[in-house]
C-alpha positions, 0 to 999 in steps of 0.5 A: 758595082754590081746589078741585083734584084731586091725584094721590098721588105717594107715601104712605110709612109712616115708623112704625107710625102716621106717614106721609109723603104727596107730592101734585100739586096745582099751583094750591094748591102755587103759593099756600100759605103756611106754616101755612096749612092743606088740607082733603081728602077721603079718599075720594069719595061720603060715607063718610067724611063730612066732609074732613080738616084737613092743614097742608103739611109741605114744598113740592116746586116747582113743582107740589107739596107733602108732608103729613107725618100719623098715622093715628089715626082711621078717615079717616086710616087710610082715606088711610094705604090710598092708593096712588100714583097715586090722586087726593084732593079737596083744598080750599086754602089755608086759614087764616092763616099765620106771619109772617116778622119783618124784620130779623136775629137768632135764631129759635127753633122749638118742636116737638112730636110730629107738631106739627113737620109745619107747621115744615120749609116755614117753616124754608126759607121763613125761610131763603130769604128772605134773613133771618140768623139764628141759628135755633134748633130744639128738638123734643120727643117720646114717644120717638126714633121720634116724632122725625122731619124733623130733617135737614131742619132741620140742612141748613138750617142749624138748631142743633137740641135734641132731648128724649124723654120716654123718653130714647131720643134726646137729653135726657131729659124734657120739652122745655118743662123745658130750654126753661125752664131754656135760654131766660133764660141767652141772651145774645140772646133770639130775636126770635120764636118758632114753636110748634106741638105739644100744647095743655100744650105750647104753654101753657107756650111761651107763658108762658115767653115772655110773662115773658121778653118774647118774641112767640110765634106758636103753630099751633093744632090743632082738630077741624074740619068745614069748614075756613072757619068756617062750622060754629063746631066750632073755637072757641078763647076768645080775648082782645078785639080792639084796641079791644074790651072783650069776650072772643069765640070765634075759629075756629081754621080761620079766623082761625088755625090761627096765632095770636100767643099773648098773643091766645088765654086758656090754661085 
């Protein structure tokens, strides 16, 4: 983990709300994992107070990344004011990260909404390590707009499925529907699958997958204040270690934001 400030490259609005940040910020870029996340903070002094938690959407070597972020709240719409050129305090890498499986065979991502933005740099850290696939991507949103970042999948190779809620792109709907009536009539059942997205989301991934026999690894978001656990504001009800007998609360920010989804207790 380490302390650095980061120059703004650039800050585009891809919609009305979503926008594109590019930073240099060379000792993080060179240590980040995928689904690791960053604290910044937006602005300096203390308005606002507390940093913001931002996962890395893509690596842009050797000395930098993206951030792919809604503007929802006052700290974001504050760093949706940024320019280039302007330098932010970012704090990383934090948390824990997906694991790539050895061996071959189909992988499956599950998208989200804005929950796509940790899933480009995993796509290409997959691929890059040499691991044949087929891989697979199916991405769920409101609407088309809320659809963005699906080239990067398809240049990589990704057989991609696409479902709005609307209908205006792709399937009509929700994306855990197809994926329901999609996943028990595969030939070969992928050997993982990444979800990040919405909790009811990520819920129903995780128990389409539990009865077909699947590993999921889901990314998790939360509030967070400081980002390594010391504040207890991301506690997550979780089942007992190996070995244990007892149900505790695990910090998203530290022992996640990835979890394997048999670990956390869906409500």
């Amino acid at each position: 983990m380490v302390l650095e400030r980061a120059e703004i490259l650039f800050n585009d609005a891809l919609s009305q709300d979503l926008y594109h940040l590019g930073l240099r910020c060379p000792k993080v870029a060179c240590s980040i994992q995928p689904g690791q996340f960053l604290m910044i903070r937006i602005r300096s002094g203390y308005d606002p107070l507390l940093r913001r938690p931002f996962a890395v959407h893509r690596l842009s070597p050797p000395t930098g990344f993206e951030v792919l972020y809604k503007a929802v709240g006052r700290g974001t719409r504050l760093l949706a004011e940024t320019r280039r050129g302007a330098s932010l305090d970012v704090l990383g890498p934090l948390g824990r990260g997906f694991e790539i499986p050895g061996g071959d065979g189909p992988l499956l991502m599950v998208a989200g909404g804005i929950g796509v933005a940790p899933l480009p740099f995993l796509a290409e850290t997959v691929v890059k390590s040499g691991r044949k696939g087929p891989y697979l991507l199916w991405f769920g949103g409101r609407t088309a707009r809320d659809l963005v970042c699906v080239h990067h999948f398809q240049d990589l190779g990704f057989v991609t499925e696409l479902v709005t809620e609307d209908g205006t792109a792709g399937r009509k709907g929700l994306v855990t529907d197809y994926l329901e009536e999609w996943l028990p009539r595969q030939k070969e059942m992928p050997k993982l699958i990444y979800s990040c997205g919405p909790y009811p989301m990520q819920r129903k991934v995780v128990q389409l997958a539990s009865r077909l026999g699947i590993a999921v690894e889901v990314a998790m978001e939360a509030l967070m204040a400081c980002g390594f656990g010391a504040c207890l504001g991301c506690s997550l009800r979780c089942r007992p270690p190996e070995g244990g007998t007892d149900l505790y609360y695990a910090n998203v920010c530290q022992h996640g934001p990835v979890f394997r989804g048999d670990e956390i207790i869906w409500e």
